[in-house]
MDTraj code that builds the backbone (N, CA, C; nanometers):
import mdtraj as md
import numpy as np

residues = "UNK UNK UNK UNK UNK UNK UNK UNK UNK UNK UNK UNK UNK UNK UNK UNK UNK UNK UNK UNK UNK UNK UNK UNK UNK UNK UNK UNK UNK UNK UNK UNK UNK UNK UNK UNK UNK UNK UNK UNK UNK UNK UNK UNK UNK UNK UNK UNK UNK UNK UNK UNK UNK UNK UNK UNK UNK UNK UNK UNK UNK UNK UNK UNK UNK UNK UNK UNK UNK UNK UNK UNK UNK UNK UNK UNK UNK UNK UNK UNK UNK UNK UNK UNK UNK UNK UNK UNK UNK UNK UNK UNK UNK UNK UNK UNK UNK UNK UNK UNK UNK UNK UNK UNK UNK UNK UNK UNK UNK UNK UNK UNK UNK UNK UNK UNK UNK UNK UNK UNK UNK UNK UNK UNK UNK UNK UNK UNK UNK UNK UNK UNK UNK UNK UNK UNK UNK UNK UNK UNK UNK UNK UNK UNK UNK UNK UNK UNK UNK UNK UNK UNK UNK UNK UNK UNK UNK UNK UNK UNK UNK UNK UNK UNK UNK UNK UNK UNK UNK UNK UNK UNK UNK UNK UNK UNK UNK UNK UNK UNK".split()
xyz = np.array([
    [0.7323, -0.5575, 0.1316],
    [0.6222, -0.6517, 0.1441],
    [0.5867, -0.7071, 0.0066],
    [0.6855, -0.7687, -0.0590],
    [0.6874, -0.8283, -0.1762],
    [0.6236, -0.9802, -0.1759],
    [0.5598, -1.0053, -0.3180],
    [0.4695, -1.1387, -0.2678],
    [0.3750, -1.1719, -0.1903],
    [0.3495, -1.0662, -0.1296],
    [0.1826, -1.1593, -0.0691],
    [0.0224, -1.1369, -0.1779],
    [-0.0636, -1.2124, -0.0895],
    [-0.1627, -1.2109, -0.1695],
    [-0.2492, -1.1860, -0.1022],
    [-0.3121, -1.0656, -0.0896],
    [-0.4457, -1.0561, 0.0271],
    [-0.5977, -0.9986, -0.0417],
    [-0.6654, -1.0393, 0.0317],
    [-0.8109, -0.9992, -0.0878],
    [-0.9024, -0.9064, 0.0150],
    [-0.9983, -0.8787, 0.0016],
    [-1.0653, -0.7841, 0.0564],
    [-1.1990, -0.8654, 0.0930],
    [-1.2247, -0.8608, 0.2209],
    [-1.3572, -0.9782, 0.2431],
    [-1.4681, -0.8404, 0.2025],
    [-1.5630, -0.9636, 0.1157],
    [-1.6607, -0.8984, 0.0885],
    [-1.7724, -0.9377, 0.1704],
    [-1.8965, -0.8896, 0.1163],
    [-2.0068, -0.9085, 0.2518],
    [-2.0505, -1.0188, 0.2678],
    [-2.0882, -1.1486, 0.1405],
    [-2.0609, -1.2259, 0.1369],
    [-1.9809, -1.3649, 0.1739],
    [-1.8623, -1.3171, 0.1847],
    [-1.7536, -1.4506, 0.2108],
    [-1.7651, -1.3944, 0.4052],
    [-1.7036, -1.5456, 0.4210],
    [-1.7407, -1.5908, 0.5856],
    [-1.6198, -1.5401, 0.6194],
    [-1.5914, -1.4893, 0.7158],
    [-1.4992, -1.4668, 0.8410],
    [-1.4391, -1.5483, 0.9253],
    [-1.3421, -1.6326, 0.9057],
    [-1.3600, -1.7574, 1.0509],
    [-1.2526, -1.6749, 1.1550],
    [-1.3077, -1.5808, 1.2337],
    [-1.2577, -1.4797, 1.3302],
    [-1.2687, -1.4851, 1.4434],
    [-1.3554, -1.6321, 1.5185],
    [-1.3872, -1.6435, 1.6376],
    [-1.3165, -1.8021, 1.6868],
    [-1.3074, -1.9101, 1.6033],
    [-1.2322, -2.0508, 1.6307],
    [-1.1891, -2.0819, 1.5105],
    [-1.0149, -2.1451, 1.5184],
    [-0.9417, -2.2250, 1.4432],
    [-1.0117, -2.3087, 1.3343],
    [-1.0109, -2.3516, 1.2354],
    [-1.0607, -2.4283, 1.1567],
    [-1.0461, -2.5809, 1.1897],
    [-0.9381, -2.5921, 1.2731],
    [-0.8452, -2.7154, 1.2887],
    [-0.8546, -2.7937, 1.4408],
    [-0.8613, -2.6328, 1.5360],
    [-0.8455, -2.6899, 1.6797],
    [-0.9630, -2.5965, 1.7236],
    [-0.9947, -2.6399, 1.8717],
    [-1.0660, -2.5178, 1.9432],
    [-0.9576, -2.3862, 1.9509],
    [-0.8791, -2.3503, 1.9340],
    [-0.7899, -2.2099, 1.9509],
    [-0.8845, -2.0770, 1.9414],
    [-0.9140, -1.9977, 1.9855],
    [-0.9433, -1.8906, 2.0199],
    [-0.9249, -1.7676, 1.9985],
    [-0.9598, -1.6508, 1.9800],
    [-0.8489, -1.5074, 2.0209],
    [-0.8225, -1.5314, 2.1629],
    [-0.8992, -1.5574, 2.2509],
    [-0.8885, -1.5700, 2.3749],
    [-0.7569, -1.6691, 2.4291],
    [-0.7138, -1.7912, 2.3535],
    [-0.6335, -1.8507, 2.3678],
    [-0.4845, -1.7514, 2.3933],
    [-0.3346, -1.8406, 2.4470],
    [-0.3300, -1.8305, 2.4870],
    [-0.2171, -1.6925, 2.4270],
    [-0.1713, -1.7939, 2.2574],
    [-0.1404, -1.6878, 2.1316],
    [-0.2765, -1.6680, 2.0250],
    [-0.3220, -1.6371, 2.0938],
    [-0.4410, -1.5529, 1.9495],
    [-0.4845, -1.6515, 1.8814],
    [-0.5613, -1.5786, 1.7671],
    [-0.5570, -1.6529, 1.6627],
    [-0.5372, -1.6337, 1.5509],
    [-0.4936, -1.6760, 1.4254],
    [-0.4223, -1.6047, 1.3121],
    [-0.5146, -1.5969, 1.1800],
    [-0.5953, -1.5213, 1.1186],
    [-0.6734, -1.5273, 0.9925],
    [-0.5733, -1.4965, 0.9155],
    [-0.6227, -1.5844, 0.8070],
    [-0.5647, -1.5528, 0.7076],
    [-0.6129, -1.4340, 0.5873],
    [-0.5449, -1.3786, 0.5517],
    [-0.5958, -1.2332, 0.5134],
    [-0.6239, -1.2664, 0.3311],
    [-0.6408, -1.3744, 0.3133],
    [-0.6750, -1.4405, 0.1656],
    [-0.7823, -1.5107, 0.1978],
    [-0.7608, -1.6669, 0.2341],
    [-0.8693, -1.7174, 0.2638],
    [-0.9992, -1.6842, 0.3767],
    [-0.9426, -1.5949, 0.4914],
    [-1.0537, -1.5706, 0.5984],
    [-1.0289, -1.6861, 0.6697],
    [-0.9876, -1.7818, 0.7109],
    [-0.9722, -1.8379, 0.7382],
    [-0.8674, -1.8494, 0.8832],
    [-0.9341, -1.9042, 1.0163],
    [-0.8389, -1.8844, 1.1374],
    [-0.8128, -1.9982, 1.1902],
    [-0.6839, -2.0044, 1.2332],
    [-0.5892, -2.1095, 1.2412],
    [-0.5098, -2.0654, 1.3676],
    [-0.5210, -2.1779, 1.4836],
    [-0.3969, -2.0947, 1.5889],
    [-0.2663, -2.1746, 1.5391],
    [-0.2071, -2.1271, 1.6340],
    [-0.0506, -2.1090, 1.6240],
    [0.0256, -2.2721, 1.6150],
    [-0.0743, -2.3535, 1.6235],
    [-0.0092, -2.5064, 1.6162],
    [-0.0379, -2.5163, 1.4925],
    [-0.1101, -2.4785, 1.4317],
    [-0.1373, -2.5078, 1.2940],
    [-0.0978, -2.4248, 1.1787],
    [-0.0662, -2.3191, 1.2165],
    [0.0125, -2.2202, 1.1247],
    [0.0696, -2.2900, 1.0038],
    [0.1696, -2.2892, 1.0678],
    [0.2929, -2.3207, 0.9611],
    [0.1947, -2.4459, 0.8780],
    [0.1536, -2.5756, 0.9055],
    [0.0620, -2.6280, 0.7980],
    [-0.0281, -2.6012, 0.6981],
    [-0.1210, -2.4626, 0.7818],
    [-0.1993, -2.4405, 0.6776],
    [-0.1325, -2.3385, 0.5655],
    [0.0201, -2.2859, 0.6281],
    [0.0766, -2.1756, 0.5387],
    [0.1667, -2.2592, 0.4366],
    [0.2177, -2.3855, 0.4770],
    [0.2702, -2.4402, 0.3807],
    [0.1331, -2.5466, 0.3052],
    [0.0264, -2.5768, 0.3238],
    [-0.0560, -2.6455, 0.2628],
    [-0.1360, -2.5515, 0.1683],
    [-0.1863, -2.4129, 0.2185],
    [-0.2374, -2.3143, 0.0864],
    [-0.1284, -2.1799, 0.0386],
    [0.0016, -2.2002, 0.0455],
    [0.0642, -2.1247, 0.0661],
    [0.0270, -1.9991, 0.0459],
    [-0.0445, -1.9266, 0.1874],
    [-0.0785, -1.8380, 0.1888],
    [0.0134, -1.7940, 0.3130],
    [0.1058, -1.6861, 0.3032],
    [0.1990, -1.5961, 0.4103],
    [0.1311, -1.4975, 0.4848],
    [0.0003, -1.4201, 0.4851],
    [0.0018, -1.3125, 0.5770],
    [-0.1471, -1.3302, 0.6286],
    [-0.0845, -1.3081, 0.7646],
    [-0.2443, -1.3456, 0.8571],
    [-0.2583, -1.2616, 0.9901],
    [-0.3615, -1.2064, 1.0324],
    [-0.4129, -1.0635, 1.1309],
    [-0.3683, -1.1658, 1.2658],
    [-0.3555, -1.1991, 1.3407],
    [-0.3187, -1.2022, 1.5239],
    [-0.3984, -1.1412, 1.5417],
    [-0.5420, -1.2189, 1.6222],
    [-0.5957, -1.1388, 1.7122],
    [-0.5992, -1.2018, 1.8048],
    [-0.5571, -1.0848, 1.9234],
    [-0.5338, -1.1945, 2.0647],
    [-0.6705, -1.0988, 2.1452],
    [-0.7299, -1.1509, 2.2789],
    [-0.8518, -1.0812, 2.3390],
    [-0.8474, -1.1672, 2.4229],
    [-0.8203, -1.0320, 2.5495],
    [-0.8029, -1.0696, 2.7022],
    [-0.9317, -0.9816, 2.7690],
    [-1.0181, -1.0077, 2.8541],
    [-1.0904, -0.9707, 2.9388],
    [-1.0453, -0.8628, 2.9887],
    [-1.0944, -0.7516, 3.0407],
    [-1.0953, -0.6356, 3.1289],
    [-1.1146, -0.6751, 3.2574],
    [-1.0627, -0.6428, 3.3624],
    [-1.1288, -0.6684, 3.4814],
    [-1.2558, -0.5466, 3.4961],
    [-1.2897, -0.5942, 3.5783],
    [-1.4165, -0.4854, 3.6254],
    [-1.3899, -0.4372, 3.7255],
    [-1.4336, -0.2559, 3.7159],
    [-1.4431, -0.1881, 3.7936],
    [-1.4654, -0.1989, 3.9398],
    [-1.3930, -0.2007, 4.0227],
    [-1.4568, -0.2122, 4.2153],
    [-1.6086, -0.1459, 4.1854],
    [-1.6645, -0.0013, 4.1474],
    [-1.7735, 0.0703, 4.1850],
    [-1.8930, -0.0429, 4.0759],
    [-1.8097, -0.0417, 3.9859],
    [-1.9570, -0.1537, 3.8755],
    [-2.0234, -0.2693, 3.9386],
    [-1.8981, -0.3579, 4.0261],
    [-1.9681, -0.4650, 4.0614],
    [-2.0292, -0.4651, 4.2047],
    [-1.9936, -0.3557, 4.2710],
    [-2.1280, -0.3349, 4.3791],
    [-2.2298, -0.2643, 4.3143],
    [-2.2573, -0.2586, 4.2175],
    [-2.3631, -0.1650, 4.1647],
    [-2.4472, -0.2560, 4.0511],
    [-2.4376, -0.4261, 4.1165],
    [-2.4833, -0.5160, 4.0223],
    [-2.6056, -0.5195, 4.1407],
    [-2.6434, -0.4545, 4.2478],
    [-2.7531, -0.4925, 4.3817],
    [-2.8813, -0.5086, 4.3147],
    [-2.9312, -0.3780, 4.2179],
    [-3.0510, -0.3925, 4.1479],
    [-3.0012, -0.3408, 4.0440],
    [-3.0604, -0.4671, 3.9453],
    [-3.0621, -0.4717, 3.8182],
    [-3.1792, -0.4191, 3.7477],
    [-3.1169, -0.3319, 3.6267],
    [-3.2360, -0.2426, 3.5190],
    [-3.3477, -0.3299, 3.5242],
    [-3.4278, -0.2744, 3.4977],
    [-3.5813, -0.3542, 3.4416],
    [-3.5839, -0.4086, 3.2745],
    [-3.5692, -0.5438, 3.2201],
    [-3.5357, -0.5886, 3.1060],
    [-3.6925, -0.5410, 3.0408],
    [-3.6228, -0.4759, 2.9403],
    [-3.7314, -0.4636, 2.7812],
    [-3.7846, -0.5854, 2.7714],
    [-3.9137, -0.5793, 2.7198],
    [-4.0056, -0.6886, 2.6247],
    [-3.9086, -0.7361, 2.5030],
    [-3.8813, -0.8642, 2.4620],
    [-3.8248, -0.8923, 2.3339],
    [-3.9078, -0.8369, 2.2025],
    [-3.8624, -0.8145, 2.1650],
    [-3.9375, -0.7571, 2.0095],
    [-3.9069, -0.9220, 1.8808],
    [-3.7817, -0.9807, 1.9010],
    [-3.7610, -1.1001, 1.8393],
    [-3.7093, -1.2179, 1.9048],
    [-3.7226, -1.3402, 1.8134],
    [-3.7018, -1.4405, 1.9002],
    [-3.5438, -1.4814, 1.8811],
    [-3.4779, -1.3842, 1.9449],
    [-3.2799, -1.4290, 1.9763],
    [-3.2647, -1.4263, 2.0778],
    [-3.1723, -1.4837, 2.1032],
    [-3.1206, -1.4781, 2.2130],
    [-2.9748, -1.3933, 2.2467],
    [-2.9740, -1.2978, 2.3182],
    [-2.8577, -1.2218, 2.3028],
    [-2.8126, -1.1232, 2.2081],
    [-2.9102, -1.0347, 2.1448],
    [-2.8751, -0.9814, 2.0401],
    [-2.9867, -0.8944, 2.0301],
    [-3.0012, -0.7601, 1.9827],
    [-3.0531, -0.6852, 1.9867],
    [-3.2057, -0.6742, 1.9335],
    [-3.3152, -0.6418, 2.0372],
    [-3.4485, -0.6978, 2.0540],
    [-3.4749, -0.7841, 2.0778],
    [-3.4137, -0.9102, 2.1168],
    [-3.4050, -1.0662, 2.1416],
    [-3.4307, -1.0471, 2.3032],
    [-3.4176, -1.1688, 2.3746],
    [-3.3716, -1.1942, 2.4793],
    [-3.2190, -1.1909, 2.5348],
    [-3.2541, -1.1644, 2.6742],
    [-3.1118, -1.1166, 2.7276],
    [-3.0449, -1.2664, 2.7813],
    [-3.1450, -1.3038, 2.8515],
    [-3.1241, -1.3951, 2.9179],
    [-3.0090, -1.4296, 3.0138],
    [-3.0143, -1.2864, 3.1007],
    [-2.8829, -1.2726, 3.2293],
    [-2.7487, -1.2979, 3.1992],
    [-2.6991, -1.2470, 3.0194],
    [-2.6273, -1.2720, 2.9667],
    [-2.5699, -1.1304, 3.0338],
    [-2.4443, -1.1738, 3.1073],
    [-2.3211, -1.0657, 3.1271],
    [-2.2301, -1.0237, 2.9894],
    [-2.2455, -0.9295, 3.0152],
    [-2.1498, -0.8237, 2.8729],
    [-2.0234, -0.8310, 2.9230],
    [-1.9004, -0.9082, 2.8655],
    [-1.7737, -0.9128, 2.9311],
    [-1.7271, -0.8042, 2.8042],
    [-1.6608, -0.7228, 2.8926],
    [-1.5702, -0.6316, 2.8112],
    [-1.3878, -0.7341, 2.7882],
    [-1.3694, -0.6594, 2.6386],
    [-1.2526, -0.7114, 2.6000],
    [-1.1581, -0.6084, 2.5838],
    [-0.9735, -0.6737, 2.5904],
    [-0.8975, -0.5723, 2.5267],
    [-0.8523, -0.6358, 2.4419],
    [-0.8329, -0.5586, 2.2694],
    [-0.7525, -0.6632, 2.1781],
    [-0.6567, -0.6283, 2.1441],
    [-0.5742, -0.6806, 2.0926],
    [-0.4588, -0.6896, 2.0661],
    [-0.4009, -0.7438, 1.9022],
    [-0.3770, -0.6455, 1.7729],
    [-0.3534, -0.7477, 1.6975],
    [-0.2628, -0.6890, 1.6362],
    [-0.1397, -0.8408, 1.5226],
    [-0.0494, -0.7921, 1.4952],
    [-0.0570, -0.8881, 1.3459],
    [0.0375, -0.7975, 1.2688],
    [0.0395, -0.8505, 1.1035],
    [0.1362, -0.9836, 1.1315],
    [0.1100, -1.0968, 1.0548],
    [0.2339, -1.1529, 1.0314],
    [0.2662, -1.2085, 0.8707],
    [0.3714, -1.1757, 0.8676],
    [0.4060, -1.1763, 0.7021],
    [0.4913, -1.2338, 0.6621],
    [0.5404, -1.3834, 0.6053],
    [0.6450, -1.4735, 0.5984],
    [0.6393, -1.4944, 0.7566],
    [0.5921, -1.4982, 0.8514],
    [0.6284, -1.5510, 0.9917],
    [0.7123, -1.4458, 1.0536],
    [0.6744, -1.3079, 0.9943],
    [0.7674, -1.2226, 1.1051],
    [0.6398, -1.1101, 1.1290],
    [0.6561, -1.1537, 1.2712],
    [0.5107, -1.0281, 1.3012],
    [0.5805, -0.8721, 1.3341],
    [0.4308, -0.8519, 1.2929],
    [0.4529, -0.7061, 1.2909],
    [0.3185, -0.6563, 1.4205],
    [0.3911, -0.5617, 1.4619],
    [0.1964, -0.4886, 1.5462],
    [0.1759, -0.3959, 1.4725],
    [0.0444, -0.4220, 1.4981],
    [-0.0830, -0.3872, 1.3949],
    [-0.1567, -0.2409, 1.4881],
    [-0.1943, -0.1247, 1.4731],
    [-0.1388, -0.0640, 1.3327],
    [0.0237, -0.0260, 1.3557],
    [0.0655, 0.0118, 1.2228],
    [0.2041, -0.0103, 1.2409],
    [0.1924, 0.1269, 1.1474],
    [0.2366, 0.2489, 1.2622],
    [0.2977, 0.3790, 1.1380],
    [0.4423, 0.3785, 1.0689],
    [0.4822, 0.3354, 1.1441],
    [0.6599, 0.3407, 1.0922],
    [0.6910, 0.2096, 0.9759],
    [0.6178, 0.1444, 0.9176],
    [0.6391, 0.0564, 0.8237],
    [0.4923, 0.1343, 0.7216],
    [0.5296, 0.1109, 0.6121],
    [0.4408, 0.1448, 0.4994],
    [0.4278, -0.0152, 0.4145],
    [0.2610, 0.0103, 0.4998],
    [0.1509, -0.1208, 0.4742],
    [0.1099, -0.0879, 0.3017],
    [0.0781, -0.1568, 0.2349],
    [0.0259, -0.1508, 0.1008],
    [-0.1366, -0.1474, 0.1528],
    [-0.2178, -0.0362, 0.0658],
    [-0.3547, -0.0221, 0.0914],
    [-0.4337, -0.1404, 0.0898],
    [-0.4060, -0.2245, -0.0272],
    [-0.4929, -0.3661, -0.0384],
    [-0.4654, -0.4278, 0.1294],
    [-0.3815, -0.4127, 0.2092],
    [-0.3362, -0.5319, 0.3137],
    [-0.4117, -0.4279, 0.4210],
    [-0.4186, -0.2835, 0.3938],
    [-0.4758, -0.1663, 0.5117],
    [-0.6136, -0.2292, 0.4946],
    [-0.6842, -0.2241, 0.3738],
    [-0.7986, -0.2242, 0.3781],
    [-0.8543, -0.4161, 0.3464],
    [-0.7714, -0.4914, 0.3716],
    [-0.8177, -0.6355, 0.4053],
    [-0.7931, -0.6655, 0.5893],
    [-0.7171, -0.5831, 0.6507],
    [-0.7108, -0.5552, 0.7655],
    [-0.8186, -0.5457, 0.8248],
    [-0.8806, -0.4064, 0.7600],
    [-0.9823, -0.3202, 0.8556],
    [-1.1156, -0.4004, 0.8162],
    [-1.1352, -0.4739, 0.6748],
    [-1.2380, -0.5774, 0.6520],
    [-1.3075, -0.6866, 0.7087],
    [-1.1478, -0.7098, 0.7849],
    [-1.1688, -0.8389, 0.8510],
    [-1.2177, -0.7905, 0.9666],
    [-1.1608, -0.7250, 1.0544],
    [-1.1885, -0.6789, 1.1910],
    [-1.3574, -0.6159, 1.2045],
    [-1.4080, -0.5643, 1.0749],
    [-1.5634, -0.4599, 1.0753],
    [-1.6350, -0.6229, 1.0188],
    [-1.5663, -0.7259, 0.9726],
    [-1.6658, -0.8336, 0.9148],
    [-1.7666, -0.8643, 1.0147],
    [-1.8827, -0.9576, 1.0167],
    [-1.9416, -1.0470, 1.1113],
    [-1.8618, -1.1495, 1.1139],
    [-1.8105, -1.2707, 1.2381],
    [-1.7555, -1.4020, 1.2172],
    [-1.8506, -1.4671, 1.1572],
    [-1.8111, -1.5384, 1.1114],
    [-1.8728, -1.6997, 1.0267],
    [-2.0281, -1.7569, 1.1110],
    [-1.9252, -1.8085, 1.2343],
    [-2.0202, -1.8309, 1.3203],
    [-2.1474, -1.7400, 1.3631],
    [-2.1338, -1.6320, 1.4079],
    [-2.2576, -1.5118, 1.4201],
    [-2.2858, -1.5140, 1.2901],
    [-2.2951, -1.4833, 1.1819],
    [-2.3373, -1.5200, 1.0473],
    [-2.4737, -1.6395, 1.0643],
    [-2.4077, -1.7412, 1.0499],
    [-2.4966, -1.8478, 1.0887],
    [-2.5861, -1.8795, 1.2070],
    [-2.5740, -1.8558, 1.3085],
    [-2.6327, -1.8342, 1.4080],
    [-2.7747, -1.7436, 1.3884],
    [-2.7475, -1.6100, 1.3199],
    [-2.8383, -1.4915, 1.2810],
    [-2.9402, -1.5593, 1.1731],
    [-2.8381, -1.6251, 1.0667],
    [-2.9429, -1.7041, 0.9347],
    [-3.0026, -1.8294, 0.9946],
    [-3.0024, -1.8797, 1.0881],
    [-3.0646, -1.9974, 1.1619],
    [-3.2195, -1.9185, 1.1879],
    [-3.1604, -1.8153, 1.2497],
    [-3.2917, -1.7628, 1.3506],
    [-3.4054, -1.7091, 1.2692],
    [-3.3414, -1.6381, 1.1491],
    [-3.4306, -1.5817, 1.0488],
    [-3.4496, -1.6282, 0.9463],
    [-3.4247, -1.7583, 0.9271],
    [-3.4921, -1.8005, 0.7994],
    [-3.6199, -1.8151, 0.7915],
    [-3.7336, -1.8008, 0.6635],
    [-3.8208, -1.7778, 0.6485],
    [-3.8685, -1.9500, 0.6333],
    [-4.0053, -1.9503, 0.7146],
    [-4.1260, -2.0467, 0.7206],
    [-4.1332, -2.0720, 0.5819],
    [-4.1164, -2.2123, 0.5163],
    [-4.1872, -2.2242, 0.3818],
    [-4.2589, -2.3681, 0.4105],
    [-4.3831, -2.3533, 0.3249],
    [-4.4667, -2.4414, 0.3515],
    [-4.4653, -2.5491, 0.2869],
    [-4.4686, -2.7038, 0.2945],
    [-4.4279, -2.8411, 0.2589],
    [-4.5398, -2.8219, 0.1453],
    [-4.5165, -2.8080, 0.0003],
    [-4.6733, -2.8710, -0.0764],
    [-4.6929, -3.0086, -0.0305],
    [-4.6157, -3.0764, 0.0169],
    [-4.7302, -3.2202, 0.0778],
    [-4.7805, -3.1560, 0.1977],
    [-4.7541, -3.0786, 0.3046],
    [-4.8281, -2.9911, 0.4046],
    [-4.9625, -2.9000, 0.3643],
    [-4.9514, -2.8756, 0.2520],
    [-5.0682, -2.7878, 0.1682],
    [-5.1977, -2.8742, 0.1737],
    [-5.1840, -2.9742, 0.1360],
    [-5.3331, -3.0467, 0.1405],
    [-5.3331, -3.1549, 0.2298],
    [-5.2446, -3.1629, 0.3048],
    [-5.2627, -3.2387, 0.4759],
    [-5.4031, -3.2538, 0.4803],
    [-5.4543, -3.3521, 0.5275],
    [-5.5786, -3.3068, 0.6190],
    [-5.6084, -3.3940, 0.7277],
    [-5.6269, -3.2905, 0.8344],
    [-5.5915, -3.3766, 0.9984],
    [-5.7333, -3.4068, 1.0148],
    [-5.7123, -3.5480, 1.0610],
    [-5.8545, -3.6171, 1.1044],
    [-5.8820, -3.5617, 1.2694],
    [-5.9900, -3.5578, 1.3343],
    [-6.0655, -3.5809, 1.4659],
    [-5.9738, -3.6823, 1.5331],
    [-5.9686, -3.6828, 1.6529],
    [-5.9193, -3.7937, 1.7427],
    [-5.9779, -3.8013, 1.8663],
    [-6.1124, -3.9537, 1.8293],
    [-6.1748, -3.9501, 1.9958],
    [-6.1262, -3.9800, 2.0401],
    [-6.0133, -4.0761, 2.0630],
    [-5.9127, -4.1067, 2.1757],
    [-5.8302, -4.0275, 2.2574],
    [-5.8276, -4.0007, 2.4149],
    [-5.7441, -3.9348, 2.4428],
    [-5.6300, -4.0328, 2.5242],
    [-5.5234, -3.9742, 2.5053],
    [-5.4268, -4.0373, 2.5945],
    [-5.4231, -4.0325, 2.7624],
    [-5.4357, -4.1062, 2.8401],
    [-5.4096, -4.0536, 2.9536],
    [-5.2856, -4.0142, 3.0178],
    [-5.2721, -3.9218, 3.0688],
    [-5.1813, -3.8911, 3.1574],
    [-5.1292, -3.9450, 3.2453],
    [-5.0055, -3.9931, 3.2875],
    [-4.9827, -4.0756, 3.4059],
    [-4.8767, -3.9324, 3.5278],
])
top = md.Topology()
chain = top.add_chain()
for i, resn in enumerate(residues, 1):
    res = top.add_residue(resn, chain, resSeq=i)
    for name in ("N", "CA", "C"):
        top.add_atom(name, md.element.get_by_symbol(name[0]), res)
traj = md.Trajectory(xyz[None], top)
């Protein structure tokens, strides 16, 4: 495994682990999707070879993710549903948030190294991985995606107040509008 270049995502740098940079492509799609284990960066399989000859970067994680079916006994046992917790915050889908009759689809994944364009499955005992590529592997997969990233910093950014909002001052209004 001579020549590659892989970095270690830090907590910081974005993940693009959930859609292509390029296309809608997926893990869910129909080959995965391919990060690149330098840039973070995910690219499906039509775009590969471009973005590997445009940043020539060679080695990227395959993650493919197919649905589980569900259990026969689980889905007669959807008749009465738990009693939903009070939200503690304002999300949606995410822990103390709202649920909002959001079904939990279970996944199976599937992922494999590819290195110069020859894949490998991931984990792989019988080939000896270099630690930097073990532990940009396992980085990527424990990261947050890009997207959930942003989504989370949307919700929690902090209220700051306009100094032209500071000395606003709202007049009385005898007029009311009517209603139609």
């Amino acid at each position: 495994m001579e020549g590659i270049d892989v970095r270690i995502p830090r907590a910081n740098d974005k993940v693009y682990k959930e859609e292509c940079i390029y296309s809608f492509d997926t893990p869910e799609s129909e080959d995965g999707l391919y990060v690149s284990l330098h840039s973070f960066y995910g690219v499906g399989k039509d775009w590969l070879d471009l973005h590997s000859r445009k940043t020539g970067e060679n080695v990227y994680l395959n993650i493919k993710r197919r649905p589980k079916p569900k259990p026969v006994e689980e889905e007669q046992a959807t008749d009465d549903p738990p009693p939903e917790k009070k939200p503690t915050r304002l999300a949606i889908g995410v822990e103390g948030g709202f649920t909002g009759g959001i079904e939990k689809v279970e996944y199976e994944e599937e992922y494999k190294l590819l290195v110069n364009s020859k894949p490998i499955p991931w984990p792989c005992p019988d080939l000896i991985v270099p630690p930097k590529v073990q532990e940009s592997v396992s980085g990527v997969l424990a990261a947050e995606s890009a997207s959930k990233q942003d989504q989370i910093a949307a919700w929690e950014e902090p209220m700051i107040v306009s100094r032209h909002a500071e000395t606003l001052i709202q007049l009385p209004t005898d007029k009311k509008v009517p209603i139609r």
